[in-house]
C-alpha positions as CSV (number, residue, x, y, z in Angstrom):
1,X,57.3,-39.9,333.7
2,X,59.3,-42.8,332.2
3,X,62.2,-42.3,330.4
4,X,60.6,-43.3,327.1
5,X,58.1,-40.1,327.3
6,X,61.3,-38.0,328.3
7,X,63.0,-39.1,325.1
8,X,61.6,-37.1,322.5
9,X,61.3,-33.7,324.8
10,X,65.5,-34.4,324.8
11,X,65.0,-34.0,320.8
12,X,63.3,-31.1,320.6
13,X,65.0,-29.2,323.3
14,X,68.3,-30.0,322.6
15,X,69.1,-27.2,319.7
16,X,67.2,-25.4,321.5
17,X,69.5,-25.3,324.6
18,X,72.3,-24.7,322.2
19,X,71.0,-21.8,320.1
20,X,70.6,-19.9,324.1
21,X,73.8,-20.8,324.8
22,X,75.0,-19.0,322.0
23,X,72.5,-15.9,322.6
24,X,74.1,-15.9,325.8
25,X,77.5,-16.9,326.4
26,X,79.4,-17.5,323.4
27,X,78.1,-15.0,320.9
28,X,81.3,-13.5,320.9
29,X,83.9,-16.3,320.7
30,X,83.1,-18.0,316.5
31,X,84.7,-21.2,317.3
32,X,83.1,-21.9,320.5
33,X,79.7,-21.0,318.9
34,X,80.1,-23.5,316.0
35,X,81.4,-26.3,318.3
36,X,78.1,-25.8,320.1
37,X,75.6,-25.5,317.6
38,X,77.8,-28.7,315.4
39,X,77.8,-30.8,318.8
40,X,74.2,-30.4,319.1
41,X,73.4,-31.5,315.9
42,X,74.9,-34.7,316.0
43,X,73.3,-35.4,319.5
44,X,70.0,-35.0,317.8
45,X,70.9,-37.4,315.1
46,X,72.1,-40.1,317.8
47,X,68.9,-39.8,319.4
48,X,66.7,-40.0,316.1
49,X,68.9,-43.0,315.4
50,X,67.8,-44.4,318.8
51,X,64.1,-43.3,319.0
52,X,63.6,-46.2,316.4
53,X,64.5,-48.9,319.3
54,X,61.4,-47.1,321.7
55,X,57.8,-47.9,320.9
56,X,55.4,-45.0,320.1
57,X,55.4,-42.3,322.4
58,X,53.0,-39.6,323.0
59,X,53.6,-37.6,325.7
60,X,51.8,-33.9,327.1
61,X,51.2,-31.4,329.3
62,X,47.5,-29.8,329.3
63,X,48.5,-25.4,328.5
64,X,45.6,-24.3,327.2
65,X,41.8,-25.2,329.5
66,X,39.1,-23.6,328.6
67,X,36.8,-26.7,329.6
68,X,35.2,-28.8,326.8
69,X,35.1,-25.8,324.9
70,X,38.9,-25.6,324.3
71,X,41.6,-27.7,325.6
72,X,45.2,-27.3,323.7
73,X,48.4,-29.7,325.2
74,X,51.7,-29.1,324.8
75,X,52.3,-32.3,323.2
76,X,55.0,-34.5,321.5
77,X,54.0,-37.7,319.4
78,X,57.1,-40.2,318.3
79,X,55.1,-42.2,315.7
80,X,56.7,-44.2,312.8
81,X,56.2,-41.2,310.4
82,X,57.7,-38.4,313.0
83,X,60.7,-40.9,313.3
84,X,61.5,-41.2,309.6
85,X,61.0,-37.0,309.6
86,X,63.4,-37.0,312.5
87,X,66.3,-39.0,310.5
88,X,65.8,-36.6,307.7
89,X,65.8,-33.3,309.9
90,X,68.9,-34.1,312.2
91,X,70.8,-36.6,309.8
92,X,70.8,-33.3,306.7
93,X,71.3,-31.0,310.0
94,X,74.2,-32.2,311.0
95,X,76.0,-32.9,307.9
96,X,75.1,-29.1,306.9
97,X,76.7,-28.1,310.3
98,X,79.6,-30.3,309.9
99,X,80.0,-28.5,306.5
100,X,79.5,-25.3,307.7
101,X,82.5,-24.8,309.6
102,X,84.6,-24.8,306.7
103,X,82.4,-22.9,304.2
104,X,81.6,-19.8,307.3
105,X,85.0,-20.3,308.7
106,X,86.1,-17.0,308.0
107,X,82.1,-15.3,308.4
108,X,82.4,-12.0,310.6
109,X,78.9,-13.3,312.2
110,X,79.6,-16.9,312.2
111,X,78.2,-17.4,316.2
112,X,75.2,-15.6,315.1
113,X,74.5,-17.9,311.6
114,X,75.0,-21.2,314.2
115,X,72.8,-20.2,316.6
116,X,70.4,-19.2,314.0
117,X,71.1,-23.1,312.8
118,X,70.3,-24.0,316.4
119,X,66.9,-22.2,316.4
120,X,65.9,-23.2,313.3
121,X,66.6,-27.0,314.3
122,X,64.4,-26.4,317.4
123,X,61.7,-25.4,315.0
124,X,61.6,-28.0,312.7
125,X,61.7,-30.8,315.2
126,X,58.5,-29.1,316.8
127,X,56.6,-29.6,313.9
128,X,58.0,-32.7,313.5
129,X,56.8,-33.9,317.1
130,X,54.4,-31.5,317.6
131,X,51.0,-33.5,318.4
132,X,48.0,-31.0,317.7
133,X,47.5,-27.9,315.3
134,X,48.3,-25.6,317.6
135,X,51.6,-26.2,318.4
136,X,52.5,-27.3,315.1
137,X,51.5,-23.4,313.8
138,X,53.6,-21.8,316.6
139,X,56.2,-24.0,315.2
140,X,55.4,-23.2,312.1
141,X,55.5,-19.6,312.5
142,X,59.1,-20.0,314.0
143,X,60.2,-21.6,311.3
144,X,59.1,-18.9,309.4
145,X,61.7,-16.3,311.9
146,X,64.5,-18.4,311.9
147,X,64.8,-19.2,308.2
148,X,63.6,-15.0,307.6
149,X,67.0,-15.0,309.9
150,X,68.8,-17.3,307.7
151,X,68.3,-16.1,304.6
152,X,69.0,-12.5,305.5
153,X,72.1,-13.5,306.7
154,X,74.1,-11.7,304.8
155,X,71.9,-8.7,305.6
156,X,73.9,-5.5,304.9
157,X,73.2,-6.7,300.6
158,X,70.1,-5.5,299.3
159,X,69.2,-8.6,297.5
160,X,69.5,-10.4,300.8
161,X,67.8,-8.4,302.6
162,X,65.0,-8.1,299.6
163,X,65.0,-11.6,299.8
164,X,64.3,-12.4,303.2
165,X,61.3,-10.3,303.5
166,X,59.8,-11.4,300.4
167,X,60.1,-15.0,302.0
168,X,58.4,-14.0,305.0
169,X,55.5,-12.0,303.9
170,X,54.7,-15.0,301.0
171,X,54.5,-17.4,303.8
172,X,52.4,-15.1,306.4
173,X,49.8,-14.9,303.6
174,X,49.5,-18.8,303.5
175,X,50.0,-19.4,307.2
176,X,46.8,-16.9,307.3
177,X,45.1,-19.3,305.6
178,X,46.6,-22.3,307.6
179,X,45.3,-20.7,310.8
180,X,41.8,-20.3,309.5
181,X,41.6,-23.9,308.7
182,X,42.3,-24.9,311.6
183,X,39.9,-22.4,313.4
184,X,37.3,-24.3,311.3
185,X,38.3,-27.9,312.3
186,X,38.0,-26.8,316.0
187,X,34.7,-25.3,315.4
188,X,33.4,-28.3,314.1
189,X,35.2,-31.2,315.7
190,X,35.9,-29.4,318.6
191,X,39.5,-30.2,319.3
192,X,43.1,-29.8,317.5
193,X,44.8,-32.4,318.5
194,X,45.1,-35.2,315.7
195,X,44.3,-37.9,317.5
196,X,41.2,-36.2,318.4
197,X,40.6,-35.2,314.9
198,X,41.4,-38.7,313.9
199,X,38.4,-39.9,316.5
200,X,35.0,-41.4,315.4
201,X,33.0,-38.4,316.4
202,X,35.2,-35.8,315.2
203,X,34.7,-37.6,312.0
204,X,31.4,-37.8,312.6
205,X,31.1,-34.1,313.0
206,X,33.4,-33.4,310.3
207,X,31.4,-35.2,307.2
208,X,28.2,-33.5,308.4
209,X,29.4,-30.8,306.0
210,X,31.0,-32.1,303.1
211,X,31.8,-28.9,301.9
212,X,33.0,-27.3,304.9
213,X,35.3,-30.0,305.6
214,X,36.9,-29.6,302.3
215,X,37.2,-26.0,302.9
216,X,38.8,-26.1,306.0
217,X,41.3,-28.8,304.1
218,X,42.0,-26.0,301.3
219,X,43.0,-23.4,304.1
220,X,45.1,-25.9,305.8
221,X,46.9,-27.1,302.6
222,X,47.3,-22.9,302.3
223,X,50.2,-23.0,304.9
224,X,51.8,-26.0,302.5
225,X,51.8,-23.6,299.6
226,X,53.3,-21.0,301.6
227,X,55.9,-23.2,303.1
228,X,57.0,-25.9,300.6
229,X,56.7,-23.1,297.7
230,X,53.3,-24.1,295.5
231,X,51.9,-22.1,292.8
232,X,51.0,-18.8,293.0
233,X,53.1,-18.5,296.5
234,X,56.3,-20.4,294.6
235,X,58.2,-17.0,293.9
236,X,60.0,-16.3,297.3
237,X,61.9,-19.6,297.1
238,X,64.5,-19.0,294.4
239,X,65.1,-15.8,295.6
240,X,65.5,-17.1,299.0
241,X,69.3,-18.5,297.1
242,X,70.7,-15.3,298.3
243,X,71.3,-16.8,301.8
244,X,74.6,-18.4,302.6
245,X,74.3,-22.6,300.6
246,X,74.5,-24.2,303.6
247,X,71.1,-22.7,304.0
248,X,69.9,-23.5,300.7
249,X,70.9,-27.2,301.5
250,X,69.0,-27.3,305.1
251,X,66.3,-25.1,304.5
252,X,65.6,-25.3,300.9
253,X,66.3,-28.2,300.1
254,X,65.4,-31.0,302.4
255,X,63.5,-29.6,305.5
256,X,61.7,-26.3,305.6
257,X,60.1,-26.7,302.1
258,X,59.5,-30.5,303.0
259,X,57.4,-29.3,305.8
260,X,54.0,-28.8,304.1
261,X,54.0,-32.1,302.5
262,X,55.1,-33.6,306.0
263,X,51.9,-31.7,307.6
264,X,49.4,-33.1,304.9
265,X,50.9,-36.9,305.8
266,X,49.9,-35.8,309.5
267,X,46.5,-35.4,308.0
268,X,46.2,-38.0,305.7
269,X,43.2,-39.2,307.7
270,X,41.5,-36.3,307.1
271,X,42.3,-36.5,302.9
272,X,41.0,-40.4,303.0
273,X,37.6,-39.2,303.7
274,X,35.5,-39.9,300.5
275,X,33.7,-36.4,301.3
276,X,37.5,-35.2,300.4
277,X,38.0,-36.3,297.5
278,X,37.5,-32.8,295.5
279,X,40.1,-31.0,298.0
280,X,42.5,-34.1,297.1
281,X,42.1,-33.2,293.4
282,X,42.7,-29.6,293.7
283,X,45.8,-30.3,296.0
284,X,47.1,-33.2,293.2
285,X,46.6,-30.2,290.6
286,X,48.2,-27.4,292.1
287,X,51.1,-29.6,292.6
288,X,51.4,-31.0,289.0
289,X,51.1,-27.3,287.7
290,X,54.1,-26.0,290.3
291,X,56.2,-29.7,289.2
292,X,55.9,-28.7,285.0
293,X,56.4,-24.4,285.5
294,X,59.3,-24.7,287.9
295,X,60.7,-27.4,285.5
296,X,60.3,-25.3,282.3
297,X,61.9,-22.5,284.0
298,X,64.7,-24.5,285.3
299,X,65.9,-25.1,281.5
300,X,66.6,-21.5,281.2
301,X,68.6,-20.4,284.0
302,X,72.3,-19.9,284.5
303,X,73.2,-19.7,287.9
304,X,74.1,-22.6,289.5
305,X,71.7,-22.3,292.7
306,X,69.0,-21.5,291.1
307,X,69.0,-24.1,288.9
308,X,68.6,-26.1,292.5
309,X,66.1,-23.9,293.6
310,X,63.6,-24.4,290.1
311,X,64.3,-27.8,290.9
312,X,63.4,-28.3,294.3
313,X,60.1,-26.4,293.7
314,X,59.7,-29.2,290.4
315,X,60.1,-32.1,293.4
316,X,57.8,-30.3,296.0
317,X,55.1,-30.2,293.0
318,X,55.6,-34.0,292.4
319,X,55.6,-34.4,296.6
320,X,51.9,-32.4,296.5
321,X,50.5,-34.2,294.2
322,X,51.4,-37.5,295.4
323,X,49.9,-36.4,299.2
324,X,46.9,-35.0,296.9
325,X,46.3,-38.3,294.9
326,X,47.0,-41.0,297.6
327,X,47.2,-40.1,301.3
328,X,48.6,-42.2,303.5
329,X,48.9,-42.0,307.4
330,X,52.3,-43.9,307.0
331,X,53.6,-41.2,304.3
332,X,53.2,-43.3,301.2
333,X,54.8,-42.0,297.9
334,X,54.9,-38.4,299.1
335,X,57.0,-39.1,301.9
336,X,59.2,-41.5,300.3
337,X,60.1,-39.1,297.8
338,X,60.9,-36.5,300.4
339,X,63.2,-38.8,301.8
340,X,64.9,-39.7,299.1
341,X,64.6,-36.3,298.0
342,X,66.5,-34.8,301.0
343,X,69.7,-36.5,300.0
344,X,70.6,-36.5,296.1
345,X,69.1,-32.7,296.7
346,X,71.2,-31.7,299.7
347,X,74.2,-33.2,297.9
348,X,73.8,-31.0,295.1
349,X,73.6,-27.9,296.9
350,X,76.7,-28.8,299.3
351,X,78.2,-30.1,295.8
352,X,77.1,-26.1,294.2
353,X,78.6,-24.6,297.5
354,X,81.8,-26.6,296.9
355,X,82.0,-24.8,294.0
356,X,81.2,-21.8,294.5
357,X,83.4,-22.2,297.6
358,X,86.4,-22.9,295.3
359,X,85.8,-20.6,292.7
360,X,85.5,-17.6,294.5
361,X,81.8,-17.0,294.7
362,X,81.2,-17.2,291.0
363,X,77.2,-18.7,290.4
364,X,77.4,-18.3,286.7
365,X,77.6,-22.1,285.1
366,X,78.4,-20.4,281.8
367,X,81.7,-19.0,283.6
368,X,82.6,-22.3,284.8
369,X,83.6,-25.4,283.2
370,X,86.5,-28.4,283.1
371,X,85.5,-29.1,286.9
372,X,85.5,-32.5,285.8
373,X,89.3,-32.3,285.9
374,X,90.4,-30.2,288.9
375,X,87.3,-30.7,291.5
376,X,87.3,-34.8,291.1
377,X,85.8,-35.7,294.7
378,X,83.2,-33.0,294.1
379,X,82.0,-34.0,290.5
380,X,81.8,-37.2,291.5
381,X,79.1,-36.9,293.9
382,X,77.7,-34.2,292.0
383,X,77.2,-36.9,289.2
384,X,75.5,-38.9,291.7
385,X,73.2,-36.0,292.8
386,X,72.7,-35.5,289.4
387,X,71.4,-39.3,288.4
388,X,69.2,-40.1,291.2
389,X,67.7,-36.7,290.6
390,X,66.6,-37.1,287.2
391,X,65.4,-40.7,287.7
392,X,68.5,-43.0,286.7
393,X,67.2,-46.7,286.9
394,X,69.5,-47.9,290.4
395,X,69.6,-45.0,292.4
396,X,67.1,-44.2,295.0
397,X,65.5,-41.2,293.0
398,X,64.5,-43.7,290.3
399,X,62.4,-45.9,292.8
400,X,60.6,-43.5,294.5
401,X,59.7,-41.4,291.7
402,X,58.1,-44.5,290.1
403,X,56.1,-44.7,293.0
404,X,54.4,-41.3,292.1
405,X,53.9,-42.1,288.8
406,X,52.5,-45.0,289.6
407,X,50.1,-43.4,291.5
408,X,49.4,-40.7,289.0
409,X,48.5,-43.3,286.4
410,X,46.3,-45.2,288.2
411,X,43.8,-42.0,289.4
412,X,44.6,-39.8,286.9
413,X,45.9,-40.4,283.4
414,X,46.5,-36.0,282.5
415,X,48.3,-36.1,286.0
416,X,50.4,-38.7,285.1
417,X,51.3,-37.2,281.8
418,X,52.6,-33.8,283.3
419,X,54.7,-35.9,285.5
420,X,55.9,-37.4,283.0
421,X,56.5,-34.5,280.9
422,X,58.5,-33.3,284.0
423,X,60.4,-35.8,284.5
424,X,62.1,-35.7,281.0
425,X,62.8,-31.4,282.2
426,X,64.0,-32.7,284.9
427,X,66.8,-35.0,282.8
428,X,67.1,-32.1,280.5
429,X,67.9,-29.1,282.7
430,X,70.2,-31.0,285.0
431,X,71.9,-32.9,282.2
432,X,72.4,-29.3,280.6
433,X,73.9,-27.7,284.2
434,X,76.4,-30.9,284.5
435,X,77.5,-30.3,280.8
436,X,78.5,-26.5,281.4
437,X,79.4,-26.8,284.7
438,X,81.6,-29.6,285.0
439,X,82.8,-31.0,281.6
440,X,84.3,-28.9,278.5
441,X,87.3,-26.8,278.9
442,X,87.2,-23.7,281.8
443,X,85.7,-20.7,280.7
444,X,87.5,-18.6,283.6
445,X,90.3,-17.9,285.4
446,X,88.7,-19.6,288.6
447,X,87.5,-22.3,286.7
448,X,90.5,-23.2,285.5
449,X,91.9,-23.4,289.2
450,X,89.6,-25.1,291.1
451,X,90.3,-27.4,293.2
452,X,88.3,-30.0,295.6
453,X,87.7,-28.2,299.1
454,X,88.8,-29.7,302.6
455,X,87.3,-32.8,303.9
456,X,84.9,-31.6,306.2
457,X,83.2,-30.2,302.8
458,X,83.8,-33.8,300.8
459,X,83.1,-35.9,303.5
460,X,79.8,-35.3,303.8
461,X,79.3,-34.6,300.0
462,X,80.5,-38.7,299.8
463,X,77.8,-39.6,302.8
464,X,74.8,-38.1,301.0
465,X,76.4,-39.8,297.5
466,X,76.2,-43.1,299.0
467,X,72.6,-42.4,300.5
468,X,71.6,-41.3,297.2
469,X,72.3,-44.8,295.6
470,X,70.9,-46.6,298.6
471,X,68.7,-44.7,300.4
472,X,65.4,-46.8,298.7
473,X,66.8,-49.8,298.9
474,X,65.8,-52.9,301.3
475,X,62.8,-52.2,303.7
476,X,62.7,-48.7,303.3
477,X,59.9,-48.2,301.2
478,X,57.6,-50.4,304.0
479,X,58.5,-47.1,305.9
480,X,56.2,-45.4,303.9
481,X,53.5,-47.8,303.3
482,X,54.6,-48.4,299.6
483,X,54.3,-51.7,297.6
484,X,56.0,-52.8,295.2
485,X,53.7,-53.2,292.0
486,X,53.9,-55.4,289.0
487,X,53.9,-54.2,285.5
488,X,56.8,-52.6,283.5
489,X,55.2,-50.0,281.5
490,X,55.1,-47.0,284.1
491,X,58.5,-47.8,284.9
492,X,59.6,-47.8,281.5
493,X,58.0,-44.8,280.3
494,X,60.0,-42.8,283.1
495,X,63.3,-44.9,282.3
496,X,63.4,-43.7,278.7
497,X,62.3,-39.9,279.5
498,X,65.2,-40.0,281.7
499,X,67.1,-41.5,278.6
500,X,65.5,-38.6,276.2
501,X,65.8,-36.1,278.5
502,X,69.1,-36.9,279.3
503,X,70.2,-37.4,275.6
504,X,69.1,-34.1,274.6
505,X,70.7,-32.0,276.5
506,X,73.4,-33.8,276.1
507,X,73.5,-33.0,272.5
508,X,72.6,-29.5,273.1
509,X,74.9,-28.3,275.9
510,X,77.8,-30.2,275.5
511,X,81.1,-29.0,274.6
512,X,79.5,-25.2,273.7
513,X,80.7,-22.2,274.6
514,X,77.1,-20.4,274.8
515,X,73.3,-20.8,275.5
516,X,72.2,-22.2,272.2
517,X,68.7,-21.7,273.3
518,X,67.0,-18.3,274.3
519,X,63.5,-18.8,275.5
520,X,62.8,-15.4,277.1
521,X,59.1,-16.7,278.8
522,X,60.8,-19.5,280.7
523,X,64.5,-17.6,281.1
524,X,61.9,-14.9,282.7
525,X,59.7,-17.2,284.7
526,X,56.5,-16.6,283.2
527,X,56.8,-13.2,284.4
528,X,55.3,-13.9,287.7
529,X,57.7,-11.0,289.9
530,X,56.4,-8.4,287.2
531,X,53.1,-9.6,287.5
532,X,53.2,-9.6,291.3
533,X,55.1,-6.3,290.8
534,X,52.0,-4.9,288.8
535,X,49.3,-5.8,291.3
536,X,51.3,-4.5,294.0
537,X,51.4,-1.8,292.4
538,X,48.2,-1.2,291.4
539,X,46.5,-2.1,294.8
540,X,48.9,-2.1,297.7
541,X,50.5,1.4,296.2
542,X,46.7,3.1,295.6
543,X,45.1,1.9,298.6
544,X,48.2,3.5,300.6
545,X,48.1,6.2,298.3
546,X,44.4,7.1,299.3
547,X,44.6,6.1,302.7
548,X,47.7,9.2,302.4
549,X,45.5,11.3,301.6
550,X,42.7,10.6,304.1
551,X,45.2,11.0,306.7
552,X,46.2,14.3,305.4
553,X,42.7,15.3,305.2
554,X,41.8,14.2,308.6
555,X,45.5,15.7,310.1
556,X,44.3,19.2,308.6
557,X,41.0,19.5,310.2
558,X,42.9,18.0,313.5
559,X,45.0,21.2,312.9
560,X,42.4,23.4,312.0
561,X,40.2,22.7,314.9
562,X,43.7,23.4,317.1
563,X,44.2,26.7,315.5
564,X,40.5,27.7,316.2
565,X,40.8,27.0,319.6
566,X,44.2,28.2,320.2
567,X,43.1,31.6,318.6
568,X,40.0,31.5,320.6
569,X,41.7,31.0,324.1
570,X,44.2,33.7,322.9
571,X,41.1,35.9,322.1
572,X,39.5,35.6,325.4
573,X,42.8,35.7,327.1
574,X,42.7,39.5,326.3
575,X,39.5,40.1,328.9
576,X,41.2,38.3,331.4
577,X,43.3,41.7,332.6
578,X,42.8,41.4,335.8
579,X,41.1,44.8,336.2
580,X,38.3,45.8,337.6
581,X,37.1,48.3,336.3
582,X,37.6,46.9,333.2
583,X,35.1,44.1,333.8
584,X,32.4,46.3,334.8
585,X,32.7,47.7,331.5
586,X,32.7,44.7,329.7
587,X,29.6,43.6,332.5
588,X,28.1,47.1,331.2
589,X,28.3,46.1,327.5
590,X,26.7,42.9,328.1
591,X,24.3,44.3,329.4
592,X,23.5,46.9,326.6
593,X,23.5,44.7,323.9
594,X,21.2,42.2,325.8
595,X,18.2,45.3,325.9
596,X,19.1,45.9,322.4
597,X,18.2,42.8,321.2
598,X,15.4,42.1,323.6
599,X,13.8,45.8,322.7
600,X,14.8,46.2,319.1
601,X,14.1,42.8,318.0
């Protein structure tokens, strides 16, 4: 094997290496652990950097034979897209290390949150590389553990803990989903690996059944909803805020949720087929609807994270229905505003944990405030965040958010309007968390004090500022197989809902001392926990309630039919005297009441 095909197996094993070492020899010692786990990072994002001098690389090992029936590889593909996921994955990765060993410096379980880093890494970069559906669920599914592990973290709170599991079971009900899809593409096409899938006689096979093959696409876009957070599965992810913010920024922000919209680039080919067009609409729709709730319950909400969090499901909806509306093996606008997205998004949460960081763990924007003056570095780059977020013409956001537009309004003029209708949230609620957050006078004690945190917090707060400006710029959006299109009028509608949005809440927010607005439906979130609560309660807790019962109906006769018995044996243990003369009697009575019955009856 040449170097070339060993390259990207370096990639993939290397956290893994690390997150064992930890495990196993430096649990113990904190320093040690976060050296590791920070050293490995940043050999992963030296060789993403160089895996864009090799050519493509595919390379595998058969695991799986079971003839022409089944045949599953343990396979790693280094394509254009995988490379430009890869830069994502390691480059946020290490910066969130890097960050990390100032904001878990004095964590009691610091070895065990970097070697959870470690694993999680591992996991991500197999889906990333991973070359067939098989291997991509079992990465999948360990994504699913490690960031369960993550966000638990903190595991001795409640909420945590709450929090963690809620995450976990929302995304096992749309990985089930995931897995039957792809049990339905290998019955019909009779492989899982995407070059197969991608032949001319899995095609073939495939568009036999127009409607099963856009069933099978609806289960497999199931494991995006679970995973990058879609509507009705969207719930777990603000709660998933109760993990440590370096988590939010790695997890939640750029990669984990950013898988599900990476796994339907992978299968772009399949969403190109004309036969697909219906399960490309749906998948357009369900992510418009996820972009304008998570937006209108962003304007409502107070603490600073999850303000992040509404947001980052708001983007994911925009990323869905991009992939929905115009798939594209290269990535197209989906991908292109995930990358862009990863950066002015990781940058705000770092730039939320800064502050956090320095204000003691307060979350509350309305008990911040006057930032601007004592945290300079910070609100600085949070300004930046802030701007290519909400779509300032210049900065990276603005470009590839055009892109979706774009695409919106050419297939779909209602689509195009909820994005634009999100888009001006998007400007509002983030305008209106600057305002309280950073400018005014402090509202607290803690506010008051703050102060800009240590440079291996800033530095890489200034890093992802700068990619935010430029991270569009040049040949960048070629990456993704995006052109640049004449005409001003998309572009100008989203310039001036960024200007509206912007001057608004503006108006609104700054300078006050309260929430002038109380919108109780969107400050509540439509209500979905209570209504998730409710059918919980009124399926999971009955059906365990009757199945209760049955058990305790069954476990009685179980017990009955023991007492019998016992009572029985201790019945016929009295003839058993061992006495002779006592069994000729007992022979004798027999023997009476046999002639009674045959004479007398």
């Amino acid at each position: 094997m040449d170097t070339a095909k060993l390259f990207p197996w370096f990639i993939l094993l290397n956290p893994l290496i690390a997150a064992v070492l930890i495990l196993v020899a430096t649990r113990k010692n904190h320093s040690t652990s976060a050296i590791i786990s920070t050293l490995s990072a940043f050999f992963g994002l030296a060789a993403a950097a160089c895996a864009w001098s090799l050519p493509e690389v595919h390379s595998a090992v058969l695991w799986i034979d079971f003839g022409k029936a089944l045949q599953i590889p343990l396979g790693v593909k280094l394509d254009h897209l995988a490379k430009t996921m890869l830069l994502v994955v390691t480059g946020i990765g290490f910066l969130v290390h890097l960050y990390s060993t100032v904001y878990m410096e004095h964590d009691e379980s610091k070895a065990r949150f970097f070697g959870h880093l470690s694993l999680f890494m591992f996991s991500m970069l197999g889906i990333v590389l991973a070359d067939n559906f098989a291997m991509m669920f079992i990465f999948w599914e360990l994504v699913g553990v490690s960031s369960y592990l993550l966000i638990g973290h903190w595991f001795t709170r409640d909420a945590a803990g709450k929090a963690a599991n809620k995450a976990f079971i929302m995304n096992r009900l749309g990985d089930f989903g995931f897995m039957l899809g792809i049990l339905m593409l290998w019955a019909s096409a009779g492989t899982v690996t995407f070059d197969g899938l991608n032949s001319d006689a899995a095609k073939a096979a495939l568009t036999h059944s127009p409607h099963y093959l856009s069933a099978a696409i609806f289960f497999i876009f199931c494991g995006a909803v679970g995973k990058s957070a879609q509507f009705p599965l969207h719930t777990w992810l603000p709660d998933a805020m109760e993990g440590p913010t370096p988590v939010s920024a790695l997890i939640h922000a750029a990669t984990m949720v950013a898988a599900g919209v990476y796994m339907l680039a992978r299968v772009a080919f399949l969403l190109n087929m004309e036969s697909c067009h219906c399960a490309g609409m749906i998948i357009a729709w369900i992510g418009a609807i996820t972009s304008i709730l998570a937006a209108l319950m962003a304007t409502q909400q107070d603490d600073i994270k999850r303000v992040l969090a509404y947001s980052t499901l708001s983007q994911l909806g925009y990323m869905v229905m991009a992939a929905g509306l115009a798939p594209n093996p290269e990535g197209g606008p989906a991908m292109f505003h995930l990358w862009t997205h990863a950066f002015f998004k990781a940058l705000l949460f770092l730039g939320a944990g800064a502050v956090i960081h320095a204000l003691h763990h307060e979350q509350d924007i309305w008990k911040m405030g006057g930032l601007s003056k004592t945290m300079r570095v910070t609100t600085a780059t949070f300004a930046i965040g802030t701007l290519a977020l909400t779509g300032c013409p210049g900065l990276a956001g603005f470009f590839s958010k055009d892109t979706i537009l774009l695409a919106a309004y050419e297939h779909n003029k209602i689509l195009f309007g909820t994005a634009l209708c999100t888009a001006f949230l998007t400007a509002f609620y983030m305008t209106r968390l600057f305002a309280v957050a950073f400018l005014g006078k402090p509202r607290s004690e803690a506010a008051h004090h703050g102060h800009d945190c240590p440079r291996r917090m800033t530095w890489p707060l200034v890093i992802l500022a700068f990619l935010s400006i430029f991270a569009a710029y040049g040949a960048v959006p070629h990456w993704f197989g995006v052109e640049h299109h004449e005409g001003a009028f998309v572009p100008a509608l989203a310039i001036l809902a960024f200007l509206a949005g912007t001057g608004v809440a503006f108006l609104l927010y700054n300078g006050v001392e309260k929430e002038p607005l109380s919108l109780s439906l969107f400050r509540n979130k439509f209500y979905f926990d209570e209504i998730y609560g409710a059918i919980v309660a009124g399926t999971q807790d009955v059906l365990a309630f009757i199945a209760a019962g049955i058990d305790t109906v069954i476990s009685g006769i179980v017990r009955a039919t023991g007492v019998v018995t016992v009572g029985l044996g201790y019945a016929l243990r009295l003839f058993q005297v061992g006495n002779v003369q006592a069994y000729a009697f007992i022979f004798g009575l027999g023997v009476v009441a046999l002639i009674y019955f045959l004479v007398f009856r």
